[in-house]
Residue, then its C-alpha position, 0 to 999 in steps of 0.5 A: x590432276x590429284x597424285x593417285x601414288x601418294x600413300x600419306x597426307x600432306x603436310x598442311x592436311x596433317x597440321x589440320x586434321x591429324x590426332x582429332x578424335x570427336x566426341x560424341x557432340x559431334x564437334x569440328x573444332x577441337x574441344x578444350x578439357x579443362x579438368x585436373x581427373x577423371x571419373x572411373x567406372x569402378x575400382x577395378x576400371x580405375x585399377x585397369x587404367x592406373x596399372x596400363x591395362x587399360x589405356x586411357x586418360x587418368x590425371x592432367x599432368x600425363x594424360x589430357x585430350x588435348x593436349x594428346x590431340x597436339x601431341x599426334x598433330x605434331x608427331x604427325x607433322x614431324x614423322x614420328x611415332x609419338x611426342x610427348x608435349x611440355x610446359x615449355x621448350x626448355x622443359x622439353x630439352x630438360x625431360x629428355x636429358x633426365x628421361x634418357x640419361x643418368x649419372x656418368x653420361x657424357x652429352x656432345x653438344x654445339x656450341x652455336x645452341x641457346x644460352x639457356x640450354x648452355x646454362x642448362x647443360x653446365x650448371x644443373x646436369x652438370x650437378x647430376x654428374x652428366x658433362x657437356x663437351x660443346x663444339x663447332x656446330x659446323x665441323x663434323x670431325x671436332x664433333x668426332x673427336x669430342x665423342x667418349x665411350x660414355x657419351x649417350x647424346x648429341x644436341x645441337x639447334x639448326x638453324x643455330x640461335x642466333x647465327x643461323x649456322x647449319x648442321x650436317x644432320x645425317x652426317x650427324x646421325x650416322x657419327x652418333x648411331x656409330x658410336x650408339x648414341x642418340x641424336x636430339x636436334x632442336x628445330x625451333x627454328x624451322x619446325x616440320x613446315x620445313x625441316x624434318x630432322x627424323x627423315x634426316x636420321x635424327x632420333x629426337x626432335x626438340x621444340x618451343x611451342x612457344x615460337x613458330x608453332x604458336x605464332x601469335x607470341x601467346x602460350x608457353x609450351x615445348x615438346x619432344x617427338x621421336x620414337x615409342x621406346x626412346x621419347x613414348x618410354x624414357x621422355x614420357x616416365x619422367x614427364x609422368x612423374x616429375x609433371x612439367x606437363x603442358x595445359x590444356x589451353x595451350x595445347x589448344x592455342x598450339x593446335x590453332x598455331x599449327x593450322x596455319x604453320x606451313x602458310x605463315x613459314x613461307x611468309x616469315x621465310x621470304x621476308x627475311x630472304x628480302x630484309x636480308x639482302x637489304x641488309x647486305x648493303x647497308x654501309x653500317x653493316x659488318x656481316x649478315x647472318x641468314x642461310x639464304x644468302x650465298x654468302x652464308x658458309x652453310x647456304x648449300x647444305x641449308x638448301x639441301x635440308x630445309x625447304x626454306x630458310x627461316x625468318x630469322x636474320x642476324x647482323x652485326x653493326x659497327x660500332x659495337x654495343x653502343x650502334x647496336x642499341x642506338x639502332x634498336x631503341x630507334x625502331x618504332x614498330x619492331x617489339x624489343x623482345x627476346x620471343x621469336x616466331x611471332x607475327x610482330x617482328x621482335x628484335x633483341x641484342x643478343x649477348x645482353x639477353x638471350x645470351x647474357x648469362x654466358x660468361x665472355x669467354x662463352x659468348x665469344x666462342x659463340x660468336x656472339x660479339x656486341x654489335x650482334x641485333x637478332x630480328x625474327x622477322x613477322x608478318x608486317x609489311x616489308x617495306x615498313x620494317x625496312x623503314x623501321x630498321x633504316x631509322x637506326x642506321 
């Protein structure tokens, strides 16, 4: 029987339908507008667009049909007012910093974060005069301490990349609207398939479209959503004018992406649910990182957040960097890749990749020991990527 209380669409109704606007051909897939401009009426039309009086596409680098169409696709999906996309994930993360903060800012950030957004933080707003204190991604009260009368923003991924550790997102929210700061989670990770941190208080929501909403490891793009004044005003200014602007293909390629999303998220999802169990039980195999077993110290609280618990698995080997790159090179239908969310199962060794850029002492506050392999688990056959890892082993 159809629910008559409903007020809103669904998930995998909105991931379809929302933010198309047919032409007048009268097409049902959405179209592609490749064009750097566009073609006024007059000079005062054009002067109306260009002052905001008249609201309407003027250039690609801030204002293209499709890419607007992914843009309220995935507002829609994430609960938010509006969402400014991006070339990419960490251009996202990095319009949000210049478009909300200035000089004298202080960011409270995990630690558990991806090494690119470290280096981001220490080295370049760093030069800008905004400082970075990192904490543990799992302790509410260091993230208490850390805070100082200039501090504007707290950042965190969750799941983190690569130990899949869970932050307390309302716990986070109400420290952070206490102390007037605004809350920016990167979901990556889970996307709105299945975890939406604007429902949990979170301000900003942060992605890489290159990942999960792509999901065929196609297109680079990223993208910011929140609410009209905070992303629609401050994200949105600097995107206008400094341009790392998403194309128009891409946006396309995300909207065919997000189609499938809900679908492909409960695949990715119980795959690695299984290989992680798997895993659990190979004697060469000192730990495992995934928030769907019990024995992840953050299992409960990714239950009572998230509708499933990602595909993304972690564990470290014996041995060290030595076993751990023996098991990688061993694997024959595993891609040795440091993308993730695609439909071919990647596997990398962290600390010399995605985090290899850090000094020592960082990866080692980050848990990211050498025996450390991260596996973003596709769509291929279970039993031939438990063969596949089992070769290493």
């Amino acid at each position: 029987m159809p629910d008559n209380t409903r007020q809103s669409p669904g998930l995998e109704t909105l991931a379809v339908r929302a933010g198309q606007h047919r032409t007048p051909e009268g097409e049902h897939a959405e179209p592609i507008f490749p064009t750097s401009s566009y073609v006024f009426d007059s000079a005062a039309a054009a002067a109306a667009r260009f002052s905001g009086e008249d609201p309407g596409n003027i250039y690609s680098r801030f204002t293209n049909p499709t890419v607007r169409t992914f843009e309220e696709r995935l507002a829609a999906m994430e609960g938010g007012a509006c969402c400014v996309a991006t070339a990419s994930g960490m251009s996202a993360i990095y319009a949000t910093c210049a478009g909300l903060l200035k000089t004298g800012d202080h960011i409270v950030s995990s630690r558990s974060i991806f090494g690119s957004t470290t280096v981001l933080f220490t080295t370049f707003l760093q030069k800008f005069g905004i400082e970075t204190t990192f904490v543990a991604q799992d302790d509410v009260d260091e993230w208490a301490q850390a805070i100082r009368p200039e501090t504007r923003l707290l950042f965190l991924e969750t799941p983190s990349n690569p130990l899949t550790a869970i932050a307390d997102i309302r716990s986070l929210a109400d420290l952070a609207h206490a102390h007037d700061c605004l809350l920016a989670v990167d979901n990556c990770f889970c996307t709105p398939a299945l975890q939406r941190p604007l429902a949990l208080g979170a301000d900003i929501v942060i992605h890489s479209a290159t990942k999960y909403i792509d999901g065929q490891g196609r297109c680079i793009g990223g993208a910011v959503v929140g609410s009209q004044d905070i992303v629609g005003e401050g994200v949105y200014a600097f995107l206008r004018t400094c341009g790392p602007s998403m194309s128009p293909f891409n946006a396309w390629v995300f909207l065919k992406g997000l189609e499938t999303l809900s679908l492909r998220m409960q695949a990715h999802c119980a795959s690695a649910q299984a290989l992680a169990e798997w895993l659990q039980e190979q004697p060469a195999v000192e730990r495992v990182f995934y928030p769907g077993l019990s024995s992840h110290p953050q299992h409960a609280l990714a239950g009572t957040q998230q509708s499933g618990y990602g595909g993304i698995v972690s564990f470290e080997v014996k041995g060290g960097q030595a076993a751990a790159w023996k098991l990688i090179d061993s694997t024959q239908i595993c891609s040795i890749t440091a993308n993730l969310g695609d439909a071919k199962t990647t596997v990398t060794h962290p600390a010399t990749t995605t985090h290899g850029r850090l000094t020592p002492e960082q990866r080692a506050e980050a848990g990211i020991s050498d025996g450390l392999i991260r596996v973003a688990v596709g769509l291929e056959t279970l039993d031939d990527l438990i063969d596949d890892l089992q070769r290493g082993f």
